[in-house]
N, C-alpha and C positions, 0 to 999 in steps of 0.2 A: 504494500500500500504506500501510498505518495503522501509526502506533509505538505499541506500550504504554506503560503508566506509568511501568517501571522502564526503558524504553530512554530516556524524555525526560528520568529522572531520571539516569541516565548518563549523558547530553549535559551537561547542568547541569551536574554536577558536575568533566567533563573540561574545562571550557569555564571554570568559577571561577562561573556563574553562582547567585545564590539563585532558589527558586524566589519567594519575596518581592521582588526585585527586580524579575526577570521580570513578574512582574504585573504592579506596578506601572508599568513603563517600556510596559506593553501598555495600560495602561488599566483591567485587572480588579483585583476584589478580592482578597489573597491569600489569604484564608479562600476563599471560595470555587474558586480553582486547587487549593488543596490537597484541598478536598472531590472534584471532580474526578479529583486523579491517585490518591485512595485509595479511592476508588469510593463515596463516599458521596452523591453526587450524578449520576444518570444524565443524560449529555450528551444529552438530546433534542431541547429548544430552548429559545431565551431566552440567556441569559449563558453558560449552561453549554454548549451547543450553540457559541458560538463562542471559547469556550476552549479548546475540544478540536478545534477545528478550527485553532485560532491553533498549538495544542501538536502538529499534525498528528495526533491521534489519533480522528479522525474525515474522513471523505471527504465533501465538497459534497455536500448532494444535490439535484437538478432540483426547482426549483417547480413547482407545480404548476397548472396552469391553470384557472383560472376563467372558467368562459363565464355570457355574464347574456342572457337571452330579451331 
């Protein structure tokens, strides 16, 4: 199951966490996480895709296979 934004920002905040730190210590940019947990950037793929996947609000999805003649 997937968290929303305000359940990750709950966590954060029970836990003392910034969401700027968070990033940070993840590797992203925190402009960008923020874009993310306020929906201004759709996690489809690319950085925002495993933002939301690091933040759990997003589920893995199966590659997809490529076949070549």
């Amino acid at each position: 199951m997937t968290r929303t934004a305000d359940a990750v920002r709950s966590e954060f905040a029970e836990r003392g966490i910034t969401i700027r730190d968070w990033a940070r210590s993840e590797g992203f940019s925190d402009k960008l996480v923020y874009y993310v947990l306020t929906g201004k950037r759709i996690p489809r793929r690319g950085t925002s895709y495993r933002i939301a996947l690091a933040l759990g609000m997003r589920a893995p999805q199966p590659s997809a296979s490529i076949t070549t003649k």
